[in-house]
N, C-alpha and C positions, 0 to 999 in steps of 0.2 A: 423497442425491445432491448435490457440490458443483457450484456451477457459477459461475465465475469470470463476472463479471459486465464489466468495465472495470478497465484501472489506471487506478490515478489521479494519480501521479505517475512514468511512465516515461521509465529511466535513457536516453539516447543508444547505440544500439549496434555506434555504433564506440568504445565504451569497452576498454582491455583489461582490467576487472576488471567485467564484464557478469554474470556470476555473481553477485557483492554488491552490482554496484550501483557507480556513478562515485562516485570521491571526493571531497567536497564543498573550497570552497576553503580550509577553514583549514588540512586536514591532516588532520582529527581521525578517520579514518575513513569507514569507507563512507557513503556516502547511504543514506537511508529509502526502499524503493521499496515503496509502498501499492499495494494493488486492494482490490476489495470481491468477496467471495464469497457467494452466495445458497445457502442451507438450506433449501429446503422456502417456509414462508412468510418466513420471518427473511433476512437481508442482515445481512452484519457487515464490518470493516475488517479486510485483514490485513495485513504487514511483513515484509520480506526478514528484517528484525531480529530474528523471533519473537512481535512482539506482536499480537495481535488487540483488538481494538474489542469492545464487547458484538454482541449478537443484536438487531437493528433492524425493525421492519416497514418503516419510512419507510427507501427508497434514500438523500433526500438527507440526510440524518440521517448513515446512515454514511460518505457521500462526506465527511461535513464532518469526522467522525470522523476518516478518513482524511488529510484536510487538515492536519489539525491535529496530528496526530501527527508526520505527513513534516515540518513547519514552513512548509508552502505552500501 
């Protein structure tokens, strides 16, 4: 069972590209929009972008995970 835990860095949504995510300011593409999703005992990070985080017991472990991937 997944279960979406928190995002951790959400987009604004009165964005008109909410689906990927606002565009950050240089141009470069969409923004990284992180949450964390719980499996069972594990917590991992996951990205509008595709990426996920490993499998975490510790939350804040992954939050930072998270953090850190979004650049925030």
């Amino acid at each position: 069972m997944r279960n979406v835990i928190a995002d951790v860095a959400p987009a604004p949504s009165s964005s008109p590209t909410a689906d990927a995510g606002p565009a950050p300011a240089d141009g470069a593409g969409p923004a990284h929009r992180t949450s964390v999703v719980e499996r069972g005992a594990f917590i991992s990070a996951r990205c509008t972008c595709g990426w996920a985080g490993p499998a975490r017991r510790a939350r804040e472990r992954a939050r930072r995970d998270a953090r850190e991937h979004g650049g925030g």
